[in-house]
BALOBA-1460 file (C-alpha; in Angstrom, 3 decimals):
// residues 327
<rec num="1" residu="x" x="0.000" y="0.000" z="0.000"/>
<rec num="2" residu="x" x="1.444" y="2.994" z="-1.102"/>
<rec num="3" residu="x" x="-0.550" y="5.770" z="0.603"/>
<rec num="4" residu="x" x="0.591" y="7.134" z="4.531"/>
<rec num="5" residu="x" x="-2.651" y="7.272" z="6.038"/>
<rec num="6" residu="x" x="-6.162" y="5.778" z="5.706"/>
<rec num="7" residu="x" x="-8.986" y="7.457" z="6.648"/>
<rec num="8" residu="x" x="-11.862" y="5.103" z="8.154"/>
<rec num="9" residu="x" x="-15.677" y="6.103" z="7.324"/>
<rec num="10" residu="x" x="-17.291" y="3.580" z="7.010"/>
<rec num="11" residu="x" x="-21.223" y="3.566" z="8.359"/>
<rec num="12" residu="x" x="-23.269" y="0.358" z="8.442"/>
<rec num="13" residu="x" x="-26.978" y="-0.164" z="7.314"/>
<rec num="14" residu="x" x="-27.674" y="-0.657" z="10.641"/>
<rec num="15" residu="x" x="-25.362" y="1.167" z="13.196"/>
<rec num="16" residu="x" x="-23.151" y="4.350" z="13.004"/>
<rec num="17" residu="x" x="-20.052" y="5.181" z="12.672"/>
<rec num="18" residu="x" x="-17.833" y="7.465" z="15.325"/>
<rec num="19" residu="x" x="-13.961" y="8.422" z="13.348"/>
<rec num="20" residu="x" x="-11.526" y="10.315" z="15.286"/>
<rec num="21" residu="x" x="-8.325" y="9.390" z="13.748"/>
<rec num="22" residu="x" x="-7.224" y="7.640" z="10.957"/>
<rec num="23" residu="x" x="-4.768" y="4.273" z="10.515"/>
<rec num="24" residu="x" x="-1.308" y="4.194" z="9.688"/>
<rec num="25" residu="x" x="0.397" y="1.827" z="7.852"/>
<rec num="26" residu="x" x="2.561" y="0.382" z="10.693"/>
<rec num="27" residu="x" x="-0.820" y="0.111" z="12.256"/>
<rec num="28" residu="x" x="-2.457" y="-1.858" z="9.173"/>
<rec num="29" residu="x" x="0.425" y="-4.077" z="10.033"/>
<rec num="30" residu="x" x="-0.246" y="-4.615" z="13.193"/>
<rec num="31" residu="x" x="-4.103" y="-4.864" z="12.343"/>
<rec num="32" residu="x" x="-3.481" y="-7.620" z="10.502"/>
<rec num="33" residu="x" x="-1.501" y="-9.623" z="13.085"/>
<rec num="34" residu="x" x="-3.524" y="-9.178" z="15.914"/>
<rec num="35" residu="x" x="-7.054" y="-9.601" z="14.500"/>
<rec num="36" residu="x" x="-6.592" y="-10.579" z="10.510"/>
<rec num="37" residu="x" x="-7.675" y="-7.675" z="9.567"/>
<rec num="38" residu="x" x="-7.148" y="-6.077" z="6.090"/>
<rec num="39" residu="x" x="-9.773" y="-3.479" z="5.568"/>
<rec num="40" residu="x" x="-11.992" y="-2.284" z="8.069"/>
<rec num="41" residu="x" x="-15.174" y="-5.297" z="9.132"/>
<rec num="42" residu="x" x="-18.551" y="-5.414" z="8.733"/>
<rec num="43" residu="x" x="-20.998" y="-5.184" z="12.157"/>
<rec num="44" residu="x" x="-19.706" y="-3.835" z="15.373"/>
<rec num="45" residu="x" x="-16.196" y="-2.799" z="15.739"/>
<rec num="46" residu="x" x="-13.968" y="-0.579" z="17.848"/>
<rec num="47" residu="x" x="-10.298" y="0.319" z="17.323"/>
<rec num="48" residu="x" x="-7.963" y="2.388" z="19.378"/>
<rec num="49" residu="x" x="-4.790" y="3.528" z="17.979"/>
<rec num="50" residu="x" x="-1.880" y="5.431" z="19.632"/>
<rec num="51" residu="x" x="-4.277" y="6.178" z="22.845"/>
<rec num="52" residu="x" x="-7.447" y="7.279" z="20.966"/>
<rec num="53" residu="x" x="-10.398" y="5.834" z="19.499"/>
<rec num="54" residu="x" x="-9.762" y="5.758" z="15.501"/>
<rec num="55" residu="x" x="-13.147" y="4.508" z="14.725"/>
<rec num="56" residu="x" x="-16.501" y="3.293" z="16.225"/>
<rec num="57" residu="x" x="-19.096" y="1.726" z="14.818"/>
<rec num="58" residu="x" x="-22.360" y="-0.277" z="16.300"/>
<rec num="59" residu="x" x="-24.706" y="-2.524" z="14.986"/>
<rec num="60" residu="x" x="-27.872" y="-3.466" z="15.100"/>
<rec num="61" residu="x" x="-27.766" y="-6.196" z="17.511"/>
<rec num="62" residu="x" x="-24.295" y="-4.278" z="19.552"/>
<rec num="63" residu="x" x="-24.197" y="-1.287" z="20.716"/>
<rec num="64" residu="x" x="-20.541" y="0.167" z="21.569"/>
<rec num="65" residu="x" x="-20.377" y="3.108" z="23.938"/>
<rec num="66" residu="x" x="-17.700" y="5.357" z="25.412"/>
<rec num="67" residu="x" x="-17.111" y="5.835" z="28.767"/>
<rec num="68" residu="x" x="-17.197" y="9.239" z="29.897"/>
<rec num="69" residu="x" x="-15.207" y="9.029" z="33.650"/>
<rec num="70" residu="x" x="-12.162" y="6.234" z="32.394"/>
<rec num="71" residu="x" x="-11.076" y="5.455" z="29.015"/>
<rec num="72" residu="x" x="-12.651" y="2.395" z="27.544"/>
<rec num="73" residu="x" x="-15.844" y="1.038" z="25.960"/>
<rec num="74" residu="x" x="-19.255" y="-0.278" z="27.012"/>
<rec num="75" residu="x" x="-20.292" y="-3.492" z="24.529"/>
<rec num="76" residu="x" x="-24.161" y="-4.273" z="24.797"/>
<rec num="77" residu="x" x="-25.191" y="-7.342" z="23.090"/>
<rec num="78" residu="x" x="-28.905" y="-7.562" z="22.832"/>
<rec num="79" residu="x" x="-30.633" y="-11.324" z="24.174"/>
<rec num="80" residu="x" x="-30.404" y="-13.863" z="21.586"/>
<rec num="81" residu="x" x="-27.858" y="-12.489" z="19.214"/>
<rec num="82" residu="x" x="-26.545" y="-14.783" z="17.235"/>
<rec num="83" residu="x" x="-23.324" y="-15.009" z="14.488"/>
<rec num="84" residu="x" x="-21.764" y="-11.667" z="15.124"/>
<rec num="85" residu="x" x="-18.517" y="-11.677" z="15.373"/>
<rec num="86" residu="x" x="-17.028" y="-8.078" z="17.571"/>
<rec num="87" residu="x" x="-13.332" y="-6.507" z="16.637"/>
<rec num="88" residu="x" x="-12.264" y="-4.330" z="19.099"/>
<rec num="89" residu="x" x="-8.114" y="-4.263" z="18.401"/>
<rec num="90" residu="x" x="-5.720" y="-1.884" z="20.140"/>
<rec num="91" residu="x" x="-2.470" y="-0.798" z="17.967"/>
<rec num="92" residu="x" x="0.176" y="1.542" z="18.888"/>
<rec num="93" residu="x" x="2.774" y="2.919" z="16.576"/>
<rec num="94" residu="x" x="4.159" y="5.838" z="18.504"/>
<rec num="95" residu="x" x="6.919" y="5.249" z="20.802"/>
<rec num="96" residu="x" x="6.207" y="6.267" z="24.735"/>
<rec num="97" residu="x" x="2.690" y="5.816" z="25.124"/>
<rec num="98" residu="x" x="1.147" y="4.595" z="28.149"/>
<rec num="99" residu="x" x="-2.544" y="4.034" z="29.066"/>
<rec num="100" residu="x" x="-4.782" y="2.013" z="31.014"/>
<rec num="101" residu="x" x="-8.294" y="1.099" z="29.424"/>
<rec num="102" residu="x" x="-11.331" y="-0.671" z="31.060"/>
<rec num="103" residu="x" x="-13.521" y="-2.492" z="28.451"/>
<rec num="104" residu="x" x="-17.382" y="-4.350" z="29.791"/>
<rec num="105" residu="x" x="-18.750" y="-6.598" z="27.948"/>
<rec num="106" residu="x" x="-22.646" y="-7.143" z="28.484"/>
<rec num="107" residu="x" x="-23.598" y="-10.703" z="26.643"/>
<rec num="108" residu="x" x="-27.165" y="-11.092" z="26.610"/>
<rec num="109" residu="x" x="-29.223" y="-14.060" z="27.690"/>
<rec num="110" residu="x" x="-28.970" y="-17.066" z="24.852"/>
<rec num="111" residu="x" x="-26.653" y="-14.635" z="22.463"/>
<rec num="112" residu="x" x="-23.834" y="-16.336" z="20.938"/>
<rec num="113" residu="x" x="-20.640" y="-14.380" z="19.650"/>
<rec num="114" residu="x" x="-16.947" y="-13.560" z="18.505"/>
<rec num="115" residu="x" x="-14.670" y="-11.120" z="19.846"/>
<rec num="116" residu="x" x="-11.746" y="-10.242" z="18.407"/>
<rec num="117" residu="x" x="-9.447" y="-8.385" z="20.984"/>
<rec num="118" residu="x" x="-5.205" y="-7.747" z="21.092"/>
<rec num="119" residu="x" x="-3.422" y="-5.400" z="21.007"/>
<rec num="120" residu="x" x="0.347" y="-4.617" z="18.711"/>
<rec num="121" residu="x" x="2.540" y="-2.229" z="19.863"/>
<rec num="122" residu="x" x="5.122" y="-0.651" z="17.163"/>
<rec num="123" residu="x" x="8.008" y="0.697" z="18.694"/>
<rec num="124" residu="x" x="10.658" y="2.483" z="17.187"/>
<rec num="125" residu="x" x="11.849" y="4.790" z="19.540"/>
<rec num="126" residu="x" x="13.547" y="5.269" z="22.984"/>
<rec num="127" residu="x" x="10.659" y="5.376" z="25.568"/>
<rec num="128" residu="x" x="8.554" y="2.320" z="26.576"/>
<rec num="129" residu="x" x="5.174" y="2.022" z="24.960"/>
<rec num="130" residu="x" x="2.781" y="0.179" z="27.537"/>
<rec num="131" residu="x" x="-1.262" y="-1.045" z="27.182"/>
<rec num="132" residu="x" x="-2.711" y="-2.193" z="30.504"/>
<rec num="133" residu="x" x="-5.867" y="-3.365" z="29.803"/>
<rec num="134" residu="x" x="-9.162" y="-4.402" z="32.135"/>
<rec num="135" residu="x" x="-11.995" y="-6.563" z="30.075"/>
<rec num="136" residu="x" x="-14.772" y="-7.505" z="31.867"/>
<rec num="137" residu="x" x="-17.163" y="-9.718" z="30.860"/>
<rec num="138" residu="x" x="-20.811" y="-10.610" z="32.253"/>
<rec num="139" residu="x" x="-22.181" y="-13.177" z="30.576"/>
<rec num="140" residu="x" x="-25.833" y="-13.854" z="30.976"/>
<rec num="141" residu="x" x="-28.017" y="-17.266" z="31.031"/>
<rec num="142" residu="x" x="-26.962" y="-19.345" z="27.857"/>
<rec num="143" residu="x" x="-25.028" y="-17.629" z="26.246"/>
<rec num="144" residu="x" x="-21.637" y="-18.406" z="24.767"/>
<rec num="145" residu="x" x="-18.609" y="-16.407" z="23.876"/>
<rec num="146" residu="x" x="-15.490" y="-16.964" z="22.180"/>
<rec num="147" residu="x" x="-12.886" y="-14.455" z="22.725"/>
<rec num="148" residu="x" x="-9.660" y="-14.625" z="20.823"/>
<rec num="149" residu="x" x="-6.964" y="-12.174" z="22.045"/>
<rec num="150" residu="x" x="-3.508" y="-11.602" z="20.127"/>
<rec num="151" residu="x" x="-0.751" y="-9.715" z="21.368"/>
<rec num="152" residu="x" x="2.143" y="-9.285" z="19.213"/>
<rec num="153" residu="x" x="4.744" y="-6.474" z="19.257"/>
<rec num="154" residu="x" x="7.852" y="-5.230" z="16.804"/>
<rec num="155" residu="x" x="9.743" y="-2.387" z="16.241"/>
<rec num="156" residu="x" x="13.560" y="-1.176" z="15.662"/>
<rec num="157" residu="x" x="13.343" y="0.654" z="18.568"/>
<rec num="158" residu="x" x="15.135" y="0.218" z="21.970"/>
<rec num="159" residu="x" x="11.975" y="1.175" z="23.978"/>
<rec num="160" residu="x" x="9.891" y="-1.432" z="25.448"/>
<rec num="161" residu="x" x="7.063" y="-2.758" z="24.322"/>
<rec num="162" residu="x" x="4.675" y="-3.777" z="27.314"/>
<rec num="163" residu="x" x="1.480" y="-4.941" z="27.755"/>
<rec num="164" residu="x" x="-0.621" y="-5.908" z="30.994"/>
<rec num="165" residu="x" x="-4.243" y="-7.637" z="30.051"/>
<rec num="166" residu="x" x="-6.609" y="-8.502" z="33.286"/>
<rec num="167" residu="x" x="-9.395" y="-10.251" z="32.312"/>
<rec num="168" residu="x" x="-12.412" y="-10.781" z="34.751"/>
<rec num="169" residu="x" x="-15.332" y="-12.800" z="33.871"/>
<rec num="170" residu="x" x="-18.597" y="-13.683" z="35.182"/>
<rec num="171" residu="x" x="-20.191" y="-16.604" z="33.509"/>
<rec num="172" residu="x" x="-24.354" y="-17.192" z="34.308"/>
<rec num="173" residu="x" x="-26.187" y="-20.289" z="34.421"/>
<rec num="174" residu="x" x="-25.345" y="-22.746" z="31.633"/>
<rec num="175" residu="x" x="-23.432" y="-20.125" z="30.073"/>
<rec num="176" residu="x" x="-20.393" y="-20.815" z="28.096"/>
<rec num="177" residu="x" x="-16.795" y="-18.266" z="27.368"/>
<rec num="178" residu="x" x="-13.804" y="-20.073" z="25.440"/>
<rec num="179" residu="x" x="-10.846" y="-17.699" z="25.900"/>
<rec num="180" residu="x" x="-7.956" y="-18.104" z="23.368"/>
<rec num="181" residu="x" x="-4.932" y="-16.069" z="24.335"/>
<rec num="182" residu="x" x="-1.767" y="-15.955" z="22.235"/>
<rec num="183" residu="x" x="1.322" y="-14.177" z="22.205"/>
<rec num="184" residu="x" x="4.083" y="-15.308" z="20.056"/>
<rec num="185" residu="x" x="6.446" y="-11.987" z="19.498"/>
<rec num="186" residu="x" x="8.126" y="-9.398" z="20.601"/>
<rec num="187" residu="x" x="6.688" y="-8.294" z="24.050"/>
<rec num="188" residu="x" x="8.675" y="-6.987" z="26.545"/>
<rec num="189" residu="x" x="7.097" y="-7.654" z="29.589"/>
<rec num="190" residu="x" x="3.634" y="-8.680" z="30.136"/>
<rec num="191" residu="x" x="1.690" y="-10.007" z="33.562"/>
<rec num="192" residu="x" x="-1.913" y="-11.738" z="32.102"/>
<rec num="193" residu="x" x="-4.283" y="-11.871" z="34.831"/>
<rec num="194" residu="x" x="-7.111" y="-14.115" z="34.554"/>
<rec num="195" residu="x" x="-10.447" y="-14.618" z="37.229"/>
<rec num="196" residu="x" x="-13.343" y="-16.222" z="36.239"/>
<rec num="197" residu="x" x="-16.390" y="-17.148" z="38.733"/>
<rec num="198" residu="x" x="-19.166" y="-19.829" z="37.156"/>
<rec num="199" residu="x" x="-22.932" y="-19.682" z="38.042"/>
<rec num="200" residu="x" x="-24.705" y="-23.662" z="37.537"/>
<rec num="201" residu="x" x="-23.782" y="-25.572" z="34.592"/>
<rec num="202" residu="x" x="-21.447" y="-22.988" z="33.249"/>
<rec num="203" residu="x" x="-18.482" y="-23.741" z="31.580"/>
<rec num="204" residu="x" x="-15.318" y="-21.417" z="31.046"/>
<rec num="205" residu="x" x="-12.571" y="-23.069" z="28.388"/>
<rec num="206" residu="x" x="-9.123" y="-21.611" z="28.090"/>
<rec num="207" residu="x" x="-6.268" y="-22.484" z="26.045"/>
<rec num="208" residu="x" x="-2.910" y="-20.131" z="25.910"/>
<rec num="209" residu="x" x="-0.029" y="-20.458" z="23.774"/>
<rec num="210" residu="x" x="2.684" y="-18.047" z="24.715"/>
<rec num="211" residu="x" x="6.606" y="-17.553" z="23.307"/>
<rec num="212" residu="x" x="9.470" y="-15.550" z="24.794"/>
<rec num="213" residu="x" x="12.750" y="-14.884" z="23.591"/>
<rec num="214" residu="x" x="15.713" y="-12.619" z="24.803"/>
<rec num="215" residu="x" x="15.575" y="-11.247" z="27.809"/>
<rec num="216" residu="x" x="11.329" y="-11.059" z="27.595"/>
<rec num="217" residu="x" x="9.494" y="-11.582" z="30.913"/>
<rec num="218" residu="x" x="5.803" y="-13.096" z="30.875"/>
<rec num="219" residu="x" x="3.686" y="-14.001" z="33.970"/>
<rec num="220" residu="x" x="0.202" y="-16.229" z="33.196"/>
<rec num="221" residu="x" x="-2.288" y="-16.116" z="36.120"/>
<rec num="222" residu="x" x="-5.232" y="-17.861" z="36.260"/>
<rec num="223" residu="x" x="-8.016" y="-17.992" z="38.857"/>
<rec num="224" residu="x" x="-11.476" y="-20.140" z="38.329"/>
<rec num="225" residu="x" x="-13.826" y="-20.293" z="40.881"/>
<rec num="226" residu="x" x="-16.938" y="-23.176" z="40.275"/>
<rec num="227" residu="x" x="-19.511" y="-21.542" z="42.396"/>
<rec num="228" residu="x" x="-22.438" y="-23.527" z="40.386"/>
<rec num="229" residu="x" x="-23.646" y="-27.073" z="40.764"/>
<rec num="230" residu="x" x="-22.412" y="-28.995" z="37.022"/>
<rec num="231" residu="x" x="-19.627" y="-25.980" z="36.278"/>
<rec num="232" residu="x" x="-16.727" y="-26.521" z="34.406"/>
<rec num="233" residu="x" x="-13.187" y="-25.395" z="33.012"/>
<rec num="234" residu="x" x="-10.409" y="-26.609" z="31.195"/>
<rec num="235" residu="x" x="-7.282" y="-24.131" z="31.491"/>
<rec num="236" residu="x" x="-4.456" y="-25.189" z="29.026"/>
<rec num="237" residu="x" x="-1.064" y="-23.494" z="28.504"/>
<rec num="238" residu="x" x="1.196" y="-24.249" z="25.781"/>
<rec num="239" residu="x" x="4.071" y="-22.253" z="26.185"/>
<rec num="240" residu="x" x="8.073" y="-21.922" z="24.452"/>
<rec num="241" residu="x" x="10.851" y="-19.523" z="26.506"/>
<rec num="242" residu="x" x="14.082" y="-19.045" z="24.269"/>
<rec num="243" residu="x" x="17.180" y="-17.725" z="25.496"/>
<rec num="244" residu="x" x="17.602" y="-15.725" z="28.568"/>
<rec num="245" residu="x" x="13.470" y="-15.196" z="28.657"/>
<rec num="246" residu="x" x="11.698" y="-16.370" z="31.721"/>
<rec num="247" residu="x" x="8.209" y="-17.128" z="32.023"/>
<rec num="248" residu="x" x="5.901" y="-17.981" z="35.155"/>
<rec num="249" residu="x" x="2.079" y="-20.009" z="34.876"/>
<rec num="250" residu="x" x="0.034" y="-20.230" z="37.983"/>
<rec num="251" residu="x" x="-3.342" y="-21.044" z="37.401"/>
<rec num="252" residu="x" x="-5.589" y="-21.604" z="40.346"/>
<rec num="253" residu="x" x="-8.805" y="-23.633" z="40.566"/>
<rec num="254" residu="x" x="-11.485" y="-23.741" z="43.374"/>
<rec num="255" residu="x" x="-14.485" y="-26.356" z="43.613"/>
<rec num="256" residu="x" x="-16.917" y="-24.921" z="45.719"/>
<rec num="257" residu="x" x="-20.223" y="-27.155" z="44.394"/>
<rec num="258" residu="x" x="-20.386" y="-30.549" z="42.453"/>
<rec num="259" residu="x" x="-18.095" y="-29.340" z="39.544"/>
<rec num="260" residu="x" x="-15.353" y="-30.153" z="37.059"/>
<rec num="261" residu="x" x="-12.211" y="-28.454" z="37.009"/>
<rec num="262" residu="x" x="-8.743" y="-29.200" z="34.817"/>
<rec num="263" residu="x" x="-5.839" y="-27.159" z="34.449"/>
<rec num="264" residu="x" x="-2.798" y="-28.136" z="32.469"/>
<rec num="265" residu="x" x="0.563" y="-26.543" z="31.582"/>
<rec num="266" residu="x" x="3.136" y="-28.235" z="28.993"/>
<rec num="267" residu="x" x="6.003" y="-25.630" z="28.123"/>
<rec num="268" residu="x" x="9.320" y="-26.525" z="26.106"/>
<rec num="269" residu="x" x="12.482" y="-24.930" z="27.672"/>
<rec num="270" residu="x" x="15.664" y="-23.884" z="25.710"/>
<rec num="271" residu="x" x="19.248" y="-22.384" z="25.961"/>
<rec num="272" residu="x" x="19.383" y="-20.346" z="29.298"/>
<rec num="273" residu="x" x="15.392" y="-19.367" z="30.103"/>
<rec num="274" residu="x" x="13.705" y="-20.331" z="32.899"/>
<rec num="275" residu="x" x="9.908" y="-21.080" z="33.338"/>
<rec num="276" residu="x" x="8.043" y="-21.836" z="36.850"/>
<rec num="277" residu="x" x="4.833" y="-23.738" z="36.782"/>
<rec num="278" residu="x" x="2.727" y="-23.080" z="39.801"/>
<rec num="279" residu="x" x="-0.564" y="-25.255" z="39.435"/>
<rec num="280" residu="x" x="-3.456" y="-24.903" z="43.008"/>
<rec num="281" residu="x" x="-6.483" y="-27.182" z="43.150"/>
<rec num="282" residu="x" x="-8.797" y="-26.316" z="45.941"/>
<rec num="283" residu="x" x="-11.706" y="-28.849" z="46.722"/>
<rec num="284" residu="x" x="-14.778" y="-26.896" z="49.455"/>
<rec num="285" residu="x" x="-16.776" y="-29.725" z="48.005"/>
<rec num="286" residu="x" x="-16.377" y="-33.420" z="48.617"/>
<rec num="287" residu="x" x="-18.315" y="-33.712" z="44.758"/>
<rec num="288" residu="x" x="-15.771" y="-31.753" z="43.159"/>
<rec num="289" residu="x" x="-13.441" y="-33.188" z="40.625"/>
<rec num="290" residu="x" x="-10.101" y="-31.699" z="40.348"/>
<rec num="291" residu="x" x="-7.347" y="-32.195" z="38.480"/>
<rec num="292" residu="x" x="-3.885" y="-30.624" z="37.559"/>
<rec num="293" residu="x" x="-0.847" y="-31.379" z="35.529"/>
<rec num="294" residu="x" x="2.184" y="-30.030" z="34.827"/>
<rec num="295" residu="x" x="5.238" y="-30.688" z="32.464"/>
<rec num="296" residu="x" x="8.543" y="-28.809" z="31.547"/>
<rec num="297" residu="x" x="10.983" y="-29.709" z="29.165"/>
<rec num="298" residu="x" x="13.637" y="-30.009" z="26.291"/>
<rec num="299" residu="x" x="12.658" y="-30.915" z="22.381"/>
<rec num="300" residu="x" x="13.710" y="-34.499" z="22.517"/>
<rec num="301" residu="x" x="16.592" y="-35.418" z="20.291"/>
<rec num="302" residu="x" x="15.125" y="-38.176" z="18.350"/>
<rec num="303" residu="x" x="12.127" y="-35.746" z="17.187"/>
<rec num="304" residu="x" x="14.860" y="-33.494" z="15.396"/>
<rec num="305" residu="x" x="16.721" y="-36.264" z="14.118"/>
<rec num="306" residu="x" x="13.549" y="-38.062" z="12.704"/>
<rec num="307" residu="x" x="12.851" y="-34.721" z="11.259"/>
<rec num="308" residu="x" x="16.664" y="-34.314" z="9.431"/>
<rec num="309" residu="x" x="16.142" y="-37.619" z="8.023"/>
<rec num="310" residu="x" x="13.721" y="-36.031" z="6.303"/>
<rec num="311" residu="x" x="15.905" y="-33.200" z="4.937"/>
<rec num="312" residu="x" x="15.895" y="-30.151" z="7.430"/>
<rec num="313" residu="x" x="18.806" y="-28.828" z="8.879"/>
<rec num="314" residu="x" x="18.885" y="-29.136" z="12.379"/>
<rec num="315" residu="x" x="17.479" y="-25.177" z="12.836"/>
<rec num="316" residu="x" x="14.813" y="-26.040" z="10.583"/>
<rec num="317" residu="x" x="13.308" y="-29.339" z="12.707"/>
<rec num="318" residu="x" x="13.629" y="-27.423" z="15.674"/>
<rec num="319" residu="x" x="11.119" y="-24.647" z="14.520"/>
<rec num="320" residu="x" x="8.962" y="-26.722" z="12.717"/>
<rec num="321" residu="x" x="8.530" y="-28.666" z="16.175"/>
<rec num="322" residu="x" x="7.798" y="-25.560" z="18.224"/>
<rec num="323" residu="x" x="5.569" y="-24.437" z="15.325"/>
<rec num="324" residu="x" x="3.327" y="-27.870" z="15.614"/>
<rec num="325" residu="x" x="3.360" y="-27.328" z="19.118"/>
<rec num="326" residu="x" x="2.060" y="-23.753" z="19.641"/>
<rec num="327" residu="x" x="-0.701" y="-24.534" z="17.260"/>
């Protein structure tokens, strides 16, 4: 794309459209990576660039709003929605920004949606650029929710690229949230903070795949408390730390009725990083089932050598098992 800048107007058929800013290349880029996007996408969408909304737009089934006190977003999805899939992607391409946003999420009885969160921070400068971020989610009597969220950062820049996600979710009876969280490259620093509480029959699903390299920093914390007679969760981390990275999982899991409850972390270690796995099970129920597992390691020799029978250099097998493995 040849042009600088790319003004976003878009207005649906049956929402509206709020533009503030426009999007920059280096944040088409990062667009791209965090949420697949290439042009802007039909139905409800929010994206903040470089600390400021760039556009807003509703639809006819959710409703975005600002809020007026904080910075952050409102998302109202009416009862019964169904096939809508939400973007709300944060970018940053200007070194030395710094912000803190608080984003609800109000999931309507029996409604069933996507929502396509992350955030990619572009530094090329000197100061740290940093994104906390606060989601909430309340999710109402049958409903179900997948929410995918990508963080991914790059830059020639010596400033850091940081990002802080807490995500706290409320799940109703026989309600249903799968949570995919994925960062791959070229954050910093991060500390993911995850608490989820489940009403009767609800079910909360997570699976995280998570890379560091260099001297990169990431903390995973889960916290799932089964409040409801029948709830359930399945927390899975697959996770890679490369060179002098270190990475720490704790996830956290508390039966408190007849319930279900597994948590799981497999990571693959490498030259000089260092990764803690710190799994809890809690029981307050004598009908509570749960379970934990835990497992740290090399690649195994005989998987690269299978692999350079095959023809790949040595290099080559190696990333094409940690590929297959963060999948």
């Amino acid at each position: 794309m040849t042009q600088q800048h790319l003004s976003l107007n878009l207005t649906g058929a049956n929402g509206f459209a709020e533009q503030q800013s426009g999007i920059d290349e280096a944040q088409q880029h990062l667009l791209l990576e965090i949420a697949g996007l290439k042009g802007m996408p039909q139905g409800a969408f929010n994206i903040r660039a470089n600390g400021a909304t760039a556009q807003r737009q509703s639809s006819a089934n959710v409703r975005i709003v600002g809020k007026t006190e904080v910075q952050g977003i409102d998302i109202f999805v009416a009862p019964g929605t169904k096939d809508e899939t939400i973007y709300i992607p944060v970018v940053m391409s200007q070194s030395g920004i710094q912000e803190l946003v608080y984003n609800d999420f109000h999931i309507g009885a029996g409604a069933d949606v996507t929502i396509i969160a992350g955030c990619g921070i572009d530094n090329g400068g000197h100061e740290d650029s940093q994104h906390d971020g606060i989601h909430s989610f309340f999710i109402e009597k049958g409903a179900r929710v997948k929410y995918v969220e990508k963080h991914y950062g790059c830059g020639a820049g010596d400033g850091g690229r940081i990002m802080n996600p807490e995500t706290i979710v409320e799940v109703g009876e026989d309600g249903y949230m799968e949570m995919e969280s994925v960062q791959i490259k070229g954050i910093d620093s991060t500390h993911r903070k995850t608490r989820a509480t489940l009403a009767k029959n609800a079910t909360f699903v997570v699976t995280e795949r998570l890379m560091t390299h260099g001297q990169q920093d990431a903390i995973s914390e889960f916290e799932v408390t089964l409040a409801g007679e029948g709830a359930g969760t399945h927390v899975v981390s697959r996770a890679v730390a490369r060179e002098h990275s270190t990475q720490t999982f704790i996830s956290r899991i508390y039966g408190e009725a007849p319930c279900n409850g597994h948590t799981e972390c497999d990571a693959i270690i490498m030259d000089d990083a260092k990764i803690s796995a710190i799994p809890e099970i809690k029981a307050n129920c004598p009908d509570a089932s749960l379970i934990h597992e835990a497992a740290i390691g090399k690649i195994a020799g005989e998987q690269i050598i299978k692999l350079m029978t095959l023809g790949l250099t040595a290099a080559e097998a190696e990333e094409q098992i940690i590929e297959g493995f963060l999948k």
